[in-house]
DODRENTOR-548700 format. One record per residue (C-alpha): residue number from 0; chain; x, y, z. Coordinates in pm, 1 decimal, decimal comma, m for minus. Layout:
BEGIN
<node><nr>NUM</nr><kette>A</kette><x>X</x><y>Y</y><z>Z</z></node>
...
This chain:
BEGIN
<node><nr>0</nr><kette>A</kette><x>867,5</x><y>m1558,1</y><z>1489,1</z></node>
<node><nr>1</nr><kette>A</kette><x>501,2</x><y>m1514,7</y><z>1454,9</z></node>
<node><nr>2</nr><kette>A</kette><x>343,0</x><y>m1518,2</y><z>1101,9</z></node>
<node><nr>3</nr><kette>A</kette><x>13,0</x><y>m1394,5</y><z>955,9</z></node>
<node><nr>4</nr><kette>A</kette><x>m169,0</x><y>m1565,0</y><z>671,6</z></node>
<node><nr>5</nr><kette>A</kette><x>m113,6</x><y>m1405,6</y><z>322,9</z></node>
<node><nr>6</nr><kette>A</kette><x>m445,9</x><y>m1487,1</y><z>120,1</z></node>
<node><nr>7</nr><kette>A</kette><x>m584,9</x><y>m1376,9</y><z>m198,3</z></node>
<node><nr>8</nr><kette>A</kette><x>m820,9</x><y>m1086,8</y><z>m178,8</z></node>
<node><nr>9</nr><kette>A</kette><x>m1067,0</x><y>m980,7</y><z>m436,8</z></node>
<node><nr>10</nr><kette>A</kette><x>m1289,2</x><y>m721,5</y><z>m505,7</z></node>
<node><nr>11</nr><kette>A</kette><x>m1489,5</x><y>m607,3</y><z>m804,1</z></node>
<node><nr>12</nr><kette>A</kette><x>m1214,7</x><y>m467,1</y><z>m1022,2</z></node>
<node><nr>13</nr><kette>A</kette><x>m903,9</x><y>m632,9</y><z>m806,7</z></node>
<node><nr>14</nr><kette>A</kette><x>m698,6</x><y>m906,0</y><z>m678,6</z></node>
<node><nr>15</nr><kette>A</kette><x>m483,9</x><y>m875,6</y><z>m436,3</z></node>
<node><nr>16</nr><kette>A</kette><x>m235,7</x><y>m1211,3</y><z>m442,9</z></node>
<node><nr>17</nr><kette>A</kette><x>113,5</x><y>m1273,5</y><z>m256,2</z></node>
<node><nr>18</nr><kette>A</kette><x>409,0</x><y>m1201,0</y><z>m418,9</z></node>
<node><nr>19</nr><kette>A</kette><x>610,2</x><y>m1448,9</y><z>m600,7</z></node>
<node><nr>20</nr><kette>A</kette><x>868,6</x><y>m1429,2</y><z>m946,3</z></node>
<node><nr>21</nr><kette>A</kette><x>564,0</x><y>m1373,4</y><z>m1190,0</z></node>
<node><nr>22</nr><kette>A</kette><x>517,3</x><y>m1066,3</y><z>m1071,6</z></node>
<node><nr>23</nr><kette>A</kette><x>875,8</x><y>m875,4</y><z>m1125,1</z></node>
<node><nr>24</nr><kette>A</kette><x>795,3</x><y>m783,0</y><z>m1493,5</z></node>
<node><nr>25</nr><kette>A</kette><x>489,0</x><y>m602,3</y><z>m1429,2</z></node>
<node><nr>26</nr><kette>A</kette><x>665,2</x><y>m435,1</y><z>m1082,3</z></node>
<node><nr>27</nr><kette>A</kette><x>953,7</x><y>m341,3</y><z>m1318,7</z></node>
<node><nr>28</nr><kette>A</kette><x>728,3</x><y>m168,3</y><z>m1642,7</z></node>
<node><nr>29</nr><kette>A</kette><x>594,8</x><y>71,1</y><z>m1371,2</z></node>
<node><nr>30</nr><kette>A</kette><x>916,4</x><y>93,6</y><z>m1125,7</z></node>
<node><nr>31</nr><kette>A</kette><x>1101,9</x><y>239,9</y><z>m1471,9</z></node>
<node><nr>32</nr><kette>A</kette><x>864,1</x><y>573,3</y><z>m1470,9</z></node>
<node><nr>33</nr><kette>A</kette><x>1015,8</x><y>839,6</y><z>m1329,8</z></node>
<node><nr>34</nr><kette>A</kette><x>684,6</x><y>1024,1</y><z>m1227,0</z></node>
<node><nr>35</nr><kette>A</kette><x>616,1</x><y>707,8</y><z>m990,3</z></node>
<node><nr>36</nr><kette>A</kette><x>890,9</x><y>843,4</y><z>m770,3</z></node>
<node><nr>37</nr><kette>A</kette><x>787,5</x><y>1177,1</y><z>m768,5</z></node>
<node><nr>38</nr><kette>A</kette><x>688,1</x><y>1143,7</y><z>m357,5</z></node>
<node><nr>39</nr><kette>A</kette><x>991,4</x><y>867,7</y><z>m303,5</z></node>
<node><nr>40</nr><kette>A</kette><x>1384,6</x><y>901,1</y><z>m198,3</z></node>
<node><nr>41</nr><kette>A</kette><x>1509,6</x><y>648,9</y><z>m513,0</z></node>
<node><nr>42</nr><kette>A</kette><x>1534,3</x><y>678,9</y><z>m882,7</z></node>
<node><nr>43</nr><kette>A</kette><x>1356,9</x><y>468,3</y><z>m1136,7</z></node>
<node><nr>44</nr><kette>A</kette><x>1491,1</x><y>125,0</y><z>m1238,7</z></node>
<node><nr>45</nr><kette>A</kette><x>1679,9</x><y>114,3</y><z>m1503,5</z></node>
<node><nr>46</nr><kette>A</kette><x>1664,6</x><y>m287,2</y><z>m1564,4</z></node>
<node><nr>47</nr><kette>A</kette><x>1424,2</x><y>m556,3</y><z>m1466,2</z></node>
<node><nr>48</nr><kette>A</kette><x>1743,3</x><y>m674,3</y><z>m1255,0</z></node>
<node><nr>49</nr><kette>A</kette><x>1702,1</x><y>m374,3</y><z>m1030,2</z></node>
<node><nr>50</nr><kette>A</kette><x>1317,4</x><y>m444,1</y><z>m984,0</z></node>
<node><nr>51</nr><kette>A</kette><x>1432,8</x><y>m822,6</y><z>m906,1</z></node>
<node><nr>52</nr><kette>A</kette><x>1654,5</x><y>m704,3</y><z>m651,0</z></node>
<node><nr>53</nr><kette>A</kette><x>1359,0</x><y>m482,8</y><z>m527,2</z></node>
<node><nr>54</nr><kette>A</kette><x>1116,5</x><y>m749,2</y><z>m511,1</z></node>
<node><nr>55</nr><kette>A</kette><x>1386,9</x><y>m1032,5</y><z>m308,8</z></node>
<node><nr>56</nr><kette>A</kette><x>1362,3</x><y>m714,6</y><z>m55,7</z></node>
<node><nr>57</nr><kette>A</kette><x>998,0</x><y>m717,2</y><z>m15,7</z></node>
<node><nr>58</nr><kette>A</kette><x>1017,3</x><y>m1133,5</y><z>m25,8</z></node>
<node><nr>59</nr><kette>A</kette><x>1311,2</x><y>m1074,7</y><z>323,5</z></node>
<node><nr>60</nr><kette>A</kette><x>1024,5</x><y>m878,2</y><z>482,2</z></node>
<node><nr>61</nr><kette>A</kette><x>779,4</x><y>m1146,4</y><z>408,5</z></node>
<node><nr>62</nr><kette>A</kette><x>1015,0</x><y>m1369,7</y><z>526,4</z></node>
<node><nr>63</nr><kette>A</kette><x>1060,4</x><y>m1160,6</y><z>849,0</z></node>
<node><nr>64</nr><kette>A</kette><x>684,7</x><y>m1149,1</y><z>946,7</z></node>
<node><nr>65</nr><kette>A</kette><x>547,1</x><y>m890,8</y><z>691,1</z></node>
<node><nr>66</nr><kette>A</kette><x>218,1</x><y>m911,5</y><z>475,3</z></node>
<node><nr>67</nr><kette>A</kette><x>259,6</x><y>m808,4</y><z>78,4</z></node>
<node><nr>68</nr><kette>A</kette><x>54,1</x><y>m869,6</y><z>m181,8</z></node>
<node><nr>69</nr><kette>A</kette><x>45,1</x><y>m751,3</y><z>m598,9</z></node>
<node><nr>70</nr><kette>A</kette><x>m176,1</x><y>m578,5</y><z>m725,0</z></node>
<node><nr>71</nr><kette>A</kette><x>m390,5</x><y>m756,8</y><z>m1044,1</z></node>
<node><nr>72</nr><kette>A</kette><x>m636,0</x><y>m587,6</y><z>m1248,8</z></node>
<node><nr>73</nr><kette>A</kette><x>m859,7</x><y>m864,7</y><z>m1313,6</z></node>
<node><nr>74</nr><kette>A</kette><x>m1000,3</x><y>m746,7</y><z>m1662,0</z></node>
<node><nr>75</nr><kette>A</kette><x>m678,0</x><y>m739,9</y><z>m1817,6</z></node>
<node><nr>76</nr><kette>A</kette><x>m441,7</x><y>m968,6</y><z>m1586,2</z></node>
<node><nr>77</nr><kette>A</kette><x>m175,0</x><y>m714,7</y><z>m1540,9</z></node>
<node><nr>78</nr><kette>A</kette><x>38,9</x><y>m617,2</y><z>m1170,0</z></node>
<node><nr>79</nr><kette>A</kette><x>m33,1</x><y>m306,3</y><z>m1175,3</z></node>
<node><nr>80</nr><kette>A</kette><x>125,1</x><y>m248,2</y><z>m811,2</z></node>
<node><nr>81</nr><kette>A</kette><x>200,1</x><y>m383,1</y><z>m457,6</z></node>
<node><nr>82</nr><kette>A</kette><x>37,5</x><y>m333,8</y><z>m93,3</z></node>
<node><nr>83</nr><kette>A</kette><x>244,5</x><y>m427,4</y><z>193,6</z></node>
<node><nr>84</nr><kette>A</kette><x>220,8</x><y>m429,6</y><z>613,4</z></node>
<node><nr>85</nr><kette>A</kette><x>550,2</x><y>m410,4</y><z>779,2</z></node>
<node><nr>86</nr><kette>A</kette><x>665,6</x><y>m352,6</y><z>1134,9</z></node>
<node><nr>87</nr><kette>A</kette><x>378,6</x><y>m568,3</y><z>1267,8</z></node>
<node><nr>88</nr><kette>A</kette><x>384,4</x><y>m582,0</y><z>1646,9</z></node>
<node><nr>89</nr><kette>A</kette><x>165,3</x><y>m837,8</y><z>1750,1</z></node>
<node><nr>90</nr><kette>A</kette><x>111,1</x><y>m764,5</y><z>2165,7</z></node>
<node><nr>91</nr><kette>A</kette><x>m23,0</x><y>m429,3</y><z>2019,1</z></node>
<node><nr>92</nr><kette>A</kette><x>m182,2</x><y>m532,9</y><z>1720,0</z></node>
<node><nr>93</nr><kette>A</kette><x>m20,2</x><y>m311,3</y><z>1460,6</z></node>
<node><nr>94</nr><kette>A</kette><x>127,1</x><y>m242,3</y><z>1121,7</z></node>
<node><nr>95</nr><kette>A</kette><x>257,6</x><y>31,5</y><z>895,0</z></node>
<node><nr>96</nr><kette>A</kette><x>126,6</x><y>32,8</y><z>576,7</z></node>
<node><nr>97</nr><kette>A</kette><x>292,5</x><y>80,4</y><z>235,1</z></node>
<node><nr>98</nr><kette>A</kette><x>125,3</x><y>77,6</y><z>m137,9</z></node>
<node><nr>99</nr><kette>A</kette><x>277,8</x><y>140,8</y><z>m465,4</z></node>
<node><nr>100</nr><kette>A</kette><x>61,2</x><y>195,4</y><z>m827,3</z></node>
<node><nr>101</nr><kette>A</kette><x>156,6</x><y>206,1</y><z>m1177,6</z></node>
<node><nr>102</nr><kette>A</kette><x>134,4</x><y>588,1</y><z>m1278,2</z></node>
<node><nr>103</nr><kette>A</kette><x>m117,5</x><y>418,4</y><z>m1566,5</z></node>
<node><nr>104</nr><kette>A</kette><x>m358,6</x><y>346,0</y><z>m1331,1</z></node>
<node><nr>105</nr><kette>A</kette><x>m390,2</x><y>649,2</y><z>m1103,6</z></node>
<node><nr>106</nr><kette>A</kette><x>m717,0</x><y>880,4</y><z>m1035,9</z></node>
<node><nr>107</nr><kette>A</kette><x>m906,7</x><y>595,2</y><z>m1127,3</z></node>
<node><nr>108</nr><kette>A</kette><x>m989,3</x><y>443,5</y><z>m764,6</z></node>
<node><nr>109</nr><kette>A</kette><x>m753,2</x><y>173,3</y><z>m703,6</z></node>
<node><nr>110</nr><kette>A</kette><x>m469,9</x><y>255,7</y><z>m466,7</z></node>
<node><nr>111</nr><kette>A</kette><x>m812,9</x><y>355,2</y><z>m261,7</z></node>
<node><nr>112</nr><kette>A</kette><x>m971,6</x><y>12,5</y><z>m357,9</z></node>
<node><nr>113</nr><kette>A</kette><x>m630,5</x><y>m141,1</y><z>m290,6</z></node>
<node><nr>114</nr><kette>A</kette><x>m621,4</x><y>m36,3</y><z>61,5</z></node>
<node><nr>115</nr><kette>A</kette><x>m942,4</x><y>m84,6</y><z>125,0</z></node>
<node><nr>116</nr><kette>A</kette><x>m872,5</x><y>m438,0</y><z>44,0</z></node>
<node><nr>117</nr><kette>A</kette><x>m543,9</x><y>m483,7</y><z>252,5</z></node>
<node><nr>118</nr><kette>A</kette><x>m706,1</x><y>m245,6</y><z>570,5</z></node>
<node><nr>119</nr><kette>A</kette><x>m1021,3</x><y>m495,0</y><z>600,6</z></node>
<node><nr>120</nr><kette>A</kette><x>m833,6</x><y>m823,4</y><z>617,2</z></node>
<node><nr>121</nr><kette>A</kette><x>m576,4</x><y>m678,9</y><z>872,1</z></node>
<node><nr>122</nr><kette>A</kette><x>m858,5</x><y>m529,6</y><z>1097,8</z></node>
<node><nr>123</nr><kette>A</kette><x>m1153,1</x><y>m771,4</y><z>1034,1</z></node>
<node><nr>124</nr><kette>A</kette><x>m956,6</x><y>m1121,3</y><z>956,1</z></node>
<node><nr>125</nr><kette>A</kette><x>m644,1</x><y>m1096,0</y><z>1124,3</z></node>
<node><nr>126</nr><kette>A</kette><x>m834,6</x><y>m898,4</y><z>1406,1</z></node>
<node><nr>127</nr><kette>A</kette><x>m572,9</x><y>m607,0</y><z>1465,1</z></node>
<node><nr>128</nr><kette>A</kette><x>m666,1</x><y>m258,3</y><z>1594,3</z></node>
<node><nr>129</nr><kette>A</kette><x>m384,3</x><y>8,3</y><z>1440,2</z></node>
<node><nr>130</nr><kette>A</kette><x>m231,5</x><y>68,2</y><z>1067,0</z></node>
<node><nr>131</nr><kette>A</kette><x>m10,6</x><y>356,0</y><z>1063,3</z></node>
<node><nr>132</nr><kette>A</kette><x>105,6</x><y>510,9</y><z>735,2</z></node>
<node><nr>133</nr><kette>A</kette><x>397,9</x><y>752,0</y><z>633,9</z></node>
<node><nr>134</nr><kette>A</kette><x>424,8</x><y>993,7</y><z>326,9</z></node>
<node><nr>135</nr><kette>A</kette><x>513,8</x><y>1304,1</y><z>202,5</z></node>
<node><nr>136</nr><kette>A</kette><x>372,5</x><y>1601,3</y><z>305,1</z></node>
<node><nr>137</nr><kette>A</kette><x>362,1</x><y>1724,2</y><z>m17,7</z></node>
<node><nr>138</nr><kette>A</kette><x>176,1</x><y>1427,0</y><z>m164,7</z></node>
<node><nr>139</nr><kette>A</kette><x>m235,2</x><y>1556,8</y><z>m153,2</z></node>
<node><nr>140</nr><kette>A</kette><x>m334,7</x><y>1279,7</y><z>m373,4</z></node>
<node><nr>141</nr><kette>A</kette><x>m281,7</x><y>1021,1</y><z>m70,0</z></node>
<node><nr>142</nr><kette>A</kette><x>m351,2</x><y>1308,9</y><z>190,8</z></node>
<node><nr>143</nr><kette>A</kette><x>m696,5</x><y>1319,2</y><z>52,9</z></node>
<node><nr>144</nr><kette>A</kette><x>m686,5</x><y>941,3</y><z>32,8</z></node>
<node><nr>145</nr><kette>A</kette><x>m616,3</x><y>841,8</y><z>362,4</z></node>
<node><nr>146</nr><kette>A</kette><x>m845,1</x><y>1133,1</y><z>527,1</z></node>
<node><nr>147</nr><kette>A</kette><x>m1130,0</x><y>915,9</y><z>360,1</z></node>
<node><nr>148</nr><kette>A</kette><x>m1009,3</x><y>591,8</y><z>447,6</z></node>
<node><nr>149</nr><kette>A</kette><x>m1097,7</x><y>722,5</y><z>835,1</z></node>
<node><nr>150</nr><kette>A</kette><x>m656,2</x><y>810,9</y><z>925,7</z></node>
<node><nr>151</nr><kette>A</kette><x>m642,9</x><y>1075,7</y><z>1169,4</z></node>
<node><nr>152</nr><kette>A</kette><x>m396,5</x><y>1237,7</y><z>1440,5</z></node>
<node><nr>153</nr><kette>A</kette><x>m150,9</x><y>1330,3</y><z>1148,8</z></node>
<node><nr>154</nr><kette>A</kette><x>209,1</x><y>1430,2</y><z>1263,5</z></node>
<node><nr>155</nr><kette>A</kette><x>440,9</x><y>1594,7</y><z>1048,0</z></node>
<node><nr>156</nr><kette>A</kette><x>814,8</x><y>1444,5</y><z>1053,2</z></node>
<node><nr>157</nr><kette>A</kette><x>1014,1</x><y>1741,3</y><z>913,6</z></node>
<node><nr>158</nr><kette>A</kette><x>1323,2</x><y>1624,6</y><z>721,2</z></node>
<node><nr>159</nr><kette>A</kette><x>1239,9</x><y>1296,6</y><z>736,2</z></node>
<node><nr>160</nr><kette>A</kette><x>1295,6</x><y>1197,9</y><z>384,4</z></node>
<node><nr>161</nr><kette>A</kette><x>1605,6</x><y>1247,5</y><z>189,9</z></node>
<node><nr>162</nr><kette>A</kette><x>1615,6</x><y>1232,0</y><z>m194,8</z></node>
<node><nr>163</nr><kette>A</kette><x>1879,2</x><y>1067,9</y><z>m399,4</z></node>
<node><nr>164</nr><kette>A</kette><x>1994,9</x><y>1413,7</y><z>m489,6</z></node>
<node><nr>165</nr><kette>A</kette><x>2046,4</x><y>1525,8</y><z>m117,4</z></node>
<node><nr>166</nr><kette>A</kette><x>1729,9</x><y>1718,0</y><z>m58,9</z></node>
<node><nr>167</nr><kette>A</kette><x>1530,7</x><y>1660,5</y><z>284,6</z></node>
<node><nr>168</nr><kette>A</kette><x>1156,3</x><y>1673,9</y><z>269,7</z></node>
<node><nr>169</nr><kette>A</kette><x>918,0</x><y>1637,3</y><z>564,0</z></node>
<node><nr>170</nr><kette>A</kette><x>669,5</x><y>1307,7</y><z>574,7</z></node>
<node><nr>171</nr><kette>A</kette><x>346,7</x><y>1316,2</y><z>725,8</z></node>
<node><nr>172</nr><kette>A</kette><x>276,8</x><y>1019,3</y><z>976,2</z></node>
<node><nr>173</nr><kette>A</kette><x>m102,5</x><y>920,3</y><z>1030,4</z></node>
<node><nr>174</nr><kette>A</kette><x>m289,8</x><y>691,1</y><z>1201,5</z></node>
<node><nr>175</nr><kette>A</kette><x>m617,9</x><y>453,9</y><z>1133,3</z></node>
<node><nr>176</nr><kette>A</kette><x>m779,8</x><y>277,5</y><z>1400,7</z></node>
<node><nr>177</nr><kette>A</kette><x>m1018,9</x><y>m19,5</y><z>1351,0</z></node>
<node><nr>178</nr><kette>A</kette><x>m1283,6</x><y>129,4</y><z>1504,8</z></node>
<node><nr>179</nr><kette>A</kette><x>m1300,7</x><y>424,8</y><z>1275,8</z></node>
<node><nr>180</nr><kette>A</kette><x>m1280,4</x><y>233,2</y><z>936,4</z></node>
<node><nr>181</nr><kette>A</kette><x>m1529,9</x><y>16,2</y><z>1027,2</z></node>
<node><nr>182</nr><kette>A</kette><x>m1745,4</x><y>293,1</y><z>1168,1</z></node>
<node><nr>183</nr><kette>A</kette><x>m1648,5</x><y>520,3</y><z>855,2</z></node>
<node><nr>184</nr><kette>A</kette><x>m2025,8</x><y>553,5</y><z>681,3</z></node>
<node><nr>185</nr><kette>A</kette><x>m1912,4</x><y>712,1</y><z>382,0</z></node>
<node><nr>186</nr><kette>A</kette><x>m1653,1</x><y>386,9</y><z>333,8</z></node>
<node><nr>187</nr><kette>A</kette><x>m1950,7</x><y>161,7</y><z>389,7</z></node>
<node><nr>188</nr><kette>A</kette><x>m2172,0</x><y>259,3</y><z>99,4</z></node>
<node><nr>189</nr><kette>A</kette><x>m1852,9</x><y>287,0</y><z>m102,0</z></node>
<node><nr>190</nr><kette>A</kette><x>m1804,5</x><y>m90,7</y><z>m58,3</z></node>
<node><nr>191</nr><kette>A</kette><x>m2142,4</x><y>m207,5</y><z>m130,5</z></node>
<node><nr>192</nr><kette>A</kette><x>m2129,5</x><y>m80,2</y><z>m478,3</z></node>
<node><nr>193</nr><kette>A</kette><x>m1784,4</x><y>53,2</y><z>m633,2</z></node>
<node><nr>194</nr><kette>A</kette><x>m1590,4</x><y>m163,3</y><z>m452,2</z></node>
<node><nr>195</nr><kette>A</kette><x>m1841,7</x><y>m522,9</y><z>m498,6</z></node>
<node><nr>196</nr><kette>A</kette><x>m2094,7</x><y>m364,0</y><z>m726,4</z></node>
<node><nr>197</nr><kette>A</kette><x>m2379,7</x><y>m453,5</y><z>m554,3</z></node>
């Protein structure tokens, strides 16, 4: 089975470094709000053992081929989330795309920052040409997100998320290929100051 490098990636306010152990008690003092599952099927953790079990998940889809990384906030050394790349398929060069933020740290930039960060190293590193990503279709935070980020030809999967509770919810499905983030102009001057402050 084919694996992809997992490096460190950094920008001004972030650093994006693979998972390991360290990282389950900062996963688990965000995974415990309920309002971070506000757009998700599950319910909050309850213990840090449930986050553990979470993160020896993530660690079996490392293990199978996938890319994850935490989240650090540099100026106060804290996991404030996780980026991952899953279902890579490597004759056509693509990935789907999952990212997760401690409710304390949104509207302030970062999941945007984050997969900024995660988008450029699988396009312009690795040298792959697709990310997809999947969400609610109620979630306009990340709608507005991912519109900026350069994802188009969005296709709505009705029912295709079903709460703990029973309810079905539709998920929007969109796409983001390399040419248009790296032709995205509005991205670009983004990155040459928020993003490295220069």
């Amino acid at each position: 089975m084919k694996k992809l490098p997992i490096t460190e990636l950094e920008s001004k306010r972030l650093l994006l470094v693979p998972l390991n152990e360290s990282h389950i008690p900062g996963m688990f003092e965000y995974s415990c709000m309920p309002e971070f599952y506000e757009h998700m099927e599950g319910l909050p953790h309850k213990n840090i053992e449930e986050t553990t079990k979470y993160f020896y998940r993530l660690m079996d889809f490392v293990g199978a081929g996938a890319l994850y990384w935490a989240v650090i906030k540099k100026d106060i050394h804290k996991t404030i989330g996780t980026i991952g790349i899953r279902n890579i398929d490597h004759a056509n060069l693509t990935g789907d795309l999952g990212l997760g933020i401690s409710p304390l740290f949104w509207n302030n930039g970062f999941a945007k920052e984050t997969m900024y960060l995660g988008i450029d190293y699988f396009f312009n590193n690795i040298g792959y040409k697709k990310i997809y990503s999947l969400t609610s279709r109620y979630n306009s935070n990340v709608d507005k997100m991912i519109r900026f980020l350069g994802y188009d030809d969005f296709t709505i999967l009705p029912d295709h998320y079903k709460k703990y509770d029973g309810t079905q919810y539709d998920a929007i499905r969109a796409v983001l290929t390399k040419e248009n983030f790296n032709n995205n102009l509005l991205l670009k001057d983004l990155t040459k100051s928020w993003i490295y402050g220069k």
